[in-house]
C-alpha positions as CSV (number, residue, x, y, z in Angstrom):
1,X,0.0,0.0,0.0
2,X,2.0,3.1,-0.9
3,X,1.3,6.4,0.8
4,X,2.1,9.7,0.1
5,X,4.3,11.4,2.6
6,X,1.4,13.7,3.3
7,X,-1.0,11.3,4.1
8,X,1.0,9.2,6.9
9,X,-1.0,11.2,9.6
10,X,-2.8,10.7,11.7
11,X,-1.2,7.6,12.1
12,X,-3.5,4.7,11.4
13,X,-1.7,1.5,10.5
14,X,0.4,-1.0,13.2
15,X,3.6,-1.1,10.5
16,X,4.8,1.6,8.3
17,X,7.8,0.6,5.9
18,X,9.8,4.3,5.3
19,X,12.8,4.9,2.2
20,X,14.5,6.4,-0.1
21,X,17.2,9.0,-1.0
22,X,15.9,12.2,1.3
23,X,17.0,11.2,4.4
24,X,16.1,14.4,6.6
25,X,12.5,14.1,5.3
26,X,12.1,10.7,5.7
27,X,13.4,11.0,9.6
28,X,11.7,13.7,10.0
29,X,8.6,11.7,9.3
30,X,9.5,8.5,11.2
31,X,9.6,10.9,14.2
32,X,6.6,12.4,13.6
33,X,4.7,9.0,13.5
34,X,6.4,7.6,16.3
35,X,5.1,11.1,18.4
36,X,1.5,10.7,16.9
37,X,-0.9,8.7,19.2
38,X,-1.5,7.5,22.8
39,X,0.9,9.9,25.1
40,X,1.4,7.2,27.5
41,X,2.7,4.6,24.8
42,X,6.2,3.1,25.3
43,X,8.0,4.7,22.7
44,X,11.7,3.2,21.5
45,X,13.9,4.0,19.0
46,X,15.9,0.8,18.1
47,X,19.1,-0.7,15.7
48,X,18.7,-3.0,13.2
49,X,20.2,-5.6,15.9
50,X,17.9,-4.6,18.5
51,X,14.7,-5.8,17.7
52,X,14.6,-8.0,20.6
53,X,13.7,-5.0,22.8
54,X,10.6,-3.9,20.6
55,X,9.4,-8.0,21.1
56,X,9.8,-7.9,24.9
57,X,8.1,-3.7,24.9
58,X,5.2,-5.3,22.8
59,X,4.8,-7.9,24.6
60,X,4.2,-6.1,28.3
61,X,0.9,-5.1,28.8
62,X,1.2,-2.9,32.2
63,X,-0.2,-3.6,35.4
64,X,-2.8,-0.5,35.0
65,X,-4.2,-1.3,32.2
66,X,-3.2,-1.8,28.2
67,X,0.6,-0.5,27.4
68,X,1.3,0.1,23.9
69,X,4.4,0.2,22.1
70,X,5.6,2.0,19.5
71,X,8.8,1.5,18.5
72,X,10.9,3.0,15.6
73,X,13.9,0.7,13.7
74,X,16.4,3.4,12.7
75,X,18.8,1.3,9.8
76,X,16.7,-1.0,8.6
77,X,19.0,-0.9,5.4
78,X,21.7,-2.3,7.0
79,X,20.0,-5.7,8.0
80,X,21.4,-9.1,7.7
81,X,19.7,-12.0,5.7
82,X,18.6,-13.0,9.2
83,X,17.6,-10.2,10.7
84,X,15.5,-9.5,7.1
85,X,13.0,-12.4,8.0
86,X,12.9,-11.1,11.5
87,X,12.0,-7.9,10.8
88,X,9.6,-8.8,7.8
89,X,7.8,-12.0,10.5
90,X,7.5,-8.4,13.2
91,X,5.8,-6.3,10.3
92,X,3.1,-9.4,9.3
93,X,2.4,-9.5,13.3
94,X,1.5,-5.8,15.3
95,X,-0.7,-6.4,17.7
96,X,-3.7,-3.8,17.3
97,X,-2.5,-0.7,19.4
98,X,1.1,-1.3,18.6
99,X,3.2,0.3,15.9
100,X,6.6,-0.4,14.1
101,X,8.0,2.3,11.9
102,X,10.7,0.7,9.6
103,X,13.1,3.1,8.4
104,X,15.8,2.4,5.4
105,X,17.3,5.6,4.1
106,X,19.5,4.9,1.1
107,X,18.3,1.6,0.4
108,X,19.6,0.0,-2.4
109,X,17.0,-1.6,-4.8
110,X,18.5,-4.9,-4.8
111,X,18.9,-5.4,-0.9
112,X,16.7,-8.7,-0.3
113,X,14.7,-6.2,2.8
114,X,13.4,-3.9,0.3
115,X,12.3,-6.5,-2.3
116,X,10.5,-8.5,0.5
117,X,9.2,-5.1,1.9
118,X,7.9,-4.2,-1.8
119,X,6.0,-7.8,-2.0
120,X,3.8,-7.1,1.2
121,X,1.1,-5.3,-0.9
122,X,-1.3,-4.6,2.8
123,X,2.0,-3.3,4.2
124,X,1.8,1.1,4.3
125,X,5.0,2.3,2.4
126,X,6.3,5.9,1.4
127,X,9.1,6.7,-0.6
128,X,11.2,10.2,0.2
129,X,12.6,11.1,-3.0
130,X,15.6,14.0,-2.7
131,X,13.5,17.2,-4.1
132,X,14.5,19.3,-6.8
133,X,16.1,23.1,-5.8
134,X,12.7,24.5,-7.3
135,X,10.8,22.0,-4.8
136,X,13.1,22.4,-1.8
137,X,12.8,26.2,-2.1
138,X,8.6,26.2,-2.0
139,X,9.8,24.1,1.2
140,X,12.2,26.2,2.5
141,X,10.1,29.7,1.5
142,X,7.1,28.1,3.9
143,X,9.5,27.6,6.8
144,X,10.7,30.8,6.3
145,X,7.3,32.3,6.6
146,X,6.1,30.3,9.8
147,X,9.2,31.8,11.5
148,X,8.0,35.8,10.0
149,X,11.2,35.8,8.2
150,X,11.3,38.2,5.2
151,X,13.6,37.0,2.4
152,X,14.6,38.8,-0.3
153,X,13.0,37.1,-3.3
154,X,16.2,36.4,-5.0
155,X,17.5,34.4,-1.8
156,X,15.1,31.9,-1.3
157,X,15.9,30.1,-4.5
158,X,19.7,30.6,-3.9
159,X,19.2,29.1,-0.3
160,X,17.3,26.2,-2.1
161,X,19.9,25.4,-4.2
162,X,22.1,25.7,-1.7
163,X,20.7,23.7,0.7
164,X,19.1,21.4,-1.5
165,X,17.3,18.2,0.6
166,X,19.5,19.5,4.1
167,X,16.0,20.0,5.9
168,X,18.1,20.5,8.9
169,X,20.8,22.4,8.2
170,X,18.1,24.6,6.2
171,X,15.9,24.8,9.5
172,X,19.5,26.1,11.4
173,X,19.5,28.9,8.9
174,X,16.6,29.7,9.6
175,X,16.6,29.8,13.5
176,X,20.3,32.3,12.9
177,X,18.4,34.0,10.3
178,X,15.8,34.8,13.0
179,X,18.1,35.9,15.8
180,X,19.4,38.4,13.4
181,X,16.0,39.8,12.2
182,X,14.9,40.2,16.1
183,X,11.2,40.0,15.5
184,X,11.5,43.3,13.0
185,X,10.2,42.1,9.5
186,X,13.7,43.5,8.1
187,X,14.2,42.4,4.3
188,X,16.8,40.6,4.8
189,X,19.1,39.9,1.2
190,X,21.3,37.7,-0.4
191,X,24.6,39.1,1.4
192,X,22.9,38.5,5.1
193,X,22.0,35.3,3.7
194,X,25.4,34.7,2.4
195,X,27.0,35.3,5.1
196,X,25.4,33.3,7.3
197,X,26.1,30.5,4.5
198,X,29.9,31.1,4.5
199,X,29.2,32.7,1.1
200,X,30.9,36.0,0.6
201,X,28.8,38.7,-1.5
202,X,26.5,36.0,-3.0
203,X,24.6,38.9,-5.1
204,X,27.9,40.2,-6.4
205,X,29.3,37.4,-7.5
206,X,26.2,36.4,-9.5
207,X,26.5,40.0,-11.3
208,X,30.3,38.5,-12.0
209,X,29.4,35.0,-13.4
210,X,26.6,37.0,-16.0
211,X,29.2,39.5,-17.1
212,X,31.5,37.0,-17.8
213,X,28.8,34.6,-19.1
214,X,27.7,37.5,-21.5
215,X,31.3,37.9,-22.5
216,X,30.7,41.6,-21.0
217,X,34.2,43.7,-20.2
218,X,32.9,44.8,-17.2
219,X,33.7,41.4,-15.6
220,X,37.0,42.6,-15.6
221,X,36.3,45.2,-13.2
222,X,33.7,43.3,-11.2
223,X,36.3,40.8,-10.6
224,X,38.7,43.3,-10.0
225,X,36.3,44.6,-6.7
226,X,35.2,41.2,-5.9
227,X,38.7,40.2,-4.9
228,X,40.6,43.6,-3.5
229,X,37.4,45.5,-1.9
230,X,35.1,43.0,-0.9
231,X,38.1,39.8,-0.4
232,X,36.3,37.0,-1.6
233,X,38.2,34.1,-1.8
234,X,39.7,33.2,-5.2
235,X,38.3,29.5,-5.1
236,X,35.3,30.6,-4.0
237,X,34.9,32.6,-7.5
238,X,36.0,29.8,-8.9
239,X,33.5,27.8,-7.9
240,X,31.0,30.0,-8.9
241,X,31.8,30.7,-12.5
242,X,32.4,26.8,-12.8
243,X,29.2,26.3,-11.9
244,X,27.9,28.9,-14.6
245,X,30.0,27.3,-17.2
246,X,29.1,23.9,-16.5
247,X,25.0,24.9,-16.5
248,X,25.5,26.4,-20.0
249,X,27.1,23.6,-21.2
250,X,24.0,21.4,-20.0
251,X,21.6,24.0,-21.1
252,X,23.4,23.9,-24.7
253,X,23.3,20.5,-25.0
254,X,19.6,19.6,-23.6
255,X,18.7,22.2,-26.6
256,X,20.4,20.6,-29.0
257,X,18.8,17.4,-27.8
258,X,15.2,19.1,-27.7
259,X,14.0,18.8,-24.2
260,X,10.9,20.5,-23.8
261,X,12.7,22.2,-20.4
262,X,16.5,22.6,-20.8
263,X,16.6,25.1,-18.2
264,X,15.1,22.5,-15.6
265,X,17.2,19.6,-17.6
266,X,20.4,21.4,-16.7
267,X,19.1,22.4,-13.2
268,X,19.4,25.9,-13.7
269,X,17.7,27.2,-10.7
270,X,17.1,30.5,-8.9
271,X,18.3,34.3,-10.7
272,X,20.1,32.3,-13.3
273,X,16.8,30.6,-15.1
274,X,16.1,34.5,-16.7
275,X,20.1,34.6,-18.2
276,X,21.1,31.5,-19.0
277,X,19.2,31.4,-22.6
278,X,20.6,34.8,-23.3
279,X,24.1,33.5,-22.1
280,X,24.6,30.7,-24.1
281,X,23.4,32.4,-27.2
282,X,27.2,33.9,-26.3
283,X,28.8,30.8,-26.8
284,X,29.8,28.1,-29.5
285,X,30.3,24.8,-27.8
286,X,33.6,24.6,-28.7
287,X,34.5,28.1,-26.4
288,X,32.5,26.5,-23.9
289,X,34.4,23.2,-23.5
290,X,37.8,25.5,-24.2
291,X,36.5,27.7,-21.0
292,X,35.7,24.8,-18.5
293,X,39.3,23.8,-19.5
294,X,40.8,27.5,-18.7
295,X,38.4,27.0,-15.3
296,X,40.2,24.3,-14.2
297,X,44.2,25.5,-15.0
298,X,43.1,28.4,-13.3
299,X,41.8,25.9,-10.1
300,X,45.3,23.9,-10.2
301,X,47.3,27.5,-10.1
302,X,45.2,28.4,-6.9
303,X,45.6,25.7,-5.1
304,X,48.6,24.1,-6.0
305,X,51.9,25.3,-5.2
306,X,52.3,28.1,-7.8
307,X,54.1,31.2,-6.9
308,X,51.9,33.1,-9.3
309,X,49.5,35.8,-7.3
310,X,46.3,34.5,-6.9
311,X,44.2,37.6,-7.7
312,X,46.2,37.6,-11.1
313,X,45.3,34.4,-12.1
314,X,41.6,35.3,-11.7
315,X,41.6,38.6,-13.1
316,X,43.4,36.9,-16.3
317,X,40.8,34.3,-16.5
318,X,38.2,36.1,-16.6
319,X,39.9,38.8,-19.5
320,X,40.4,35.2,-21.4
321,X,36.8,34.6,-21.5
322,X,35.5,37.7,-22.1
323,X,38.1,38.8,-24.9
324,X,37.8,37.8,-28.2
325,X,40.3,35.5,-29.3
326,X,41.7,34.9,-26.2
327,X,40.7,31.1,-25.6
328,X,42.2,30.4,-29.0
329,X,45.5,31.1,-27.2
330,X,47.2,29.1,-24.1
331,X,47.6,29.5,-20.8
């Protein structure tokens, strides 16, 4: 019986058999059901190679009266062939009142647990697929709310793509994010946010990557402030503009290939889904695939041993792929 993740509560089933790739979500849920229910219920959370305890919880009644148990298997995924029949004879068997929460984040396809699991067709199941940037951010953009943050609207899909699937690490944001806006309803942008992030001057290096995306020569300059007035790191910039380069590529090539959403295709997400199109129309292929070659001599100069200044090597990058001619040429 597969469920959606939405409709797992109330909780109305003894067993519920939890997987997939999102693990945050999917413990997030497990937690959620095991919290659901009668508040004097003997609640566990077990190992794999403690199932022992949930047989002898389920088993004791109380001297007052009925004592439920509901107990929550944590690794699931990592069960021996043993333990598999042990844990799949437990599913077939909750006693009315009880409940077992199987969790096996990760899960491989193949592992004997989850076939077995698959084939019990009464048994409740719900997959936790890792979301998209575009789906995390709706996520993240909610949270946001319910704490009375307000977000720039250019951060929220940066923090999604960021963040991507890290529910928790997302919800940390959020609490520091809080503790700076004090209750005031401040706007709070992409450098607050990027800060917070360990991301230095988010908004100005996006204005970077597009210049030198758009072959612009004010990416010169831009790159020029970026490193001596606002001291971002050099490898952080060259993360960035990899990124870019390596999205364009994507985007070219799901184009050629006709997708009905090469944007998406290429997970082009947040500011960067209204210049990418006009980017690439910048390009040939072959300057692209000469560029994310120039990217990555300029990544072995920064941080290998070279005694070239690293502000140099970046500034000269970026004149390389912004000047005509100059990718023809080597390094």
């Amino acid at each position: 019986m597969r469920l959606s993740s939405a409709r797992l509560l109330p909780a109305q089933h003894g067993c519920y058999y939890l997987h997939g790739e999102d693990q945050d979500a999917l413990v997030e849920a497990a937690e959620l059901l095991l919290a659901d229910g009668d508040s004097n219920a003997t609640r566990l959370r077990v190992d794999i190679s403690e199932l022992a305890r949930v047989e002898e919880a389920s088993r004791n009644r109380g001297l007052f009266g009925p004592s439920w148990c509901y107990a929550l298997v944590r690794n699931a995924q990592s069960a021996t062939p043993k333990q598999t029949e042990h844990l799949l004879n437990m599913s077939r068997s909750v006693v009315a009142g009880n409940r077992l929460i199987i969790c096996a984040p990760g899960i491989e396809w193949r592992k004997a647990l989850h076939k077995k699991m698959k084939a019990e067709a009464a048994l409740p199941q719900c997959e936790f697929s890792l979301p998209d940037a575009v789906e995390f951010a709706r996520w993240l953009n909610d949270e946001a709310g319910k704490a009375g943050l307000h977000l720039a609207p250019q951060a929220v899909p940066w923090m999604g793509e960021r963040l991507c699937g890290m529910r928790q690490a997302a919800r940390q944001l959020i609490e520091r994010l809080a503790c700076y806006d004090n209750g005031e309803g401040a706007l709070l942008g992409m450098d607050m946010v990027g800060e917070l992030l360990g991301e230095r001057a988010p908004g100005a290096l996006e204005d970077w990557c597009h210049a030198v995306a758009m072959r612009e020569a004010r990416g010169v300059s831009l790159a020029h402030r970026l490193l001596r007035e606002q001291q971002v790191a050099e490898v952080q910039m060259l993360s960035w503009l990899g990124a870019r380069m390596q999205q364009l590529l994507m985007y070219r090539w799901y184009q050629s290939q006709h997708d009905r959403n090469p944007l998406q295709a290429a997970r082009v997400f947040g500011e960067a889904r209204t210049r990418v199109s006009a980017e690439a129309r910048c390009w040939r292929g072959a300057e692209l695939s000469a560029a994310a070659k120039r990217i990555s001599g300029a990544e072995k100069l920064i941080k290998g041993a070279s005694l070239e200044d690293k502000p140099v090597v970046i500034e000269r990058l970026t004149l390389d792929l912004v000047a005509a001619g100059r990718l023809d040429e080597g390094w």
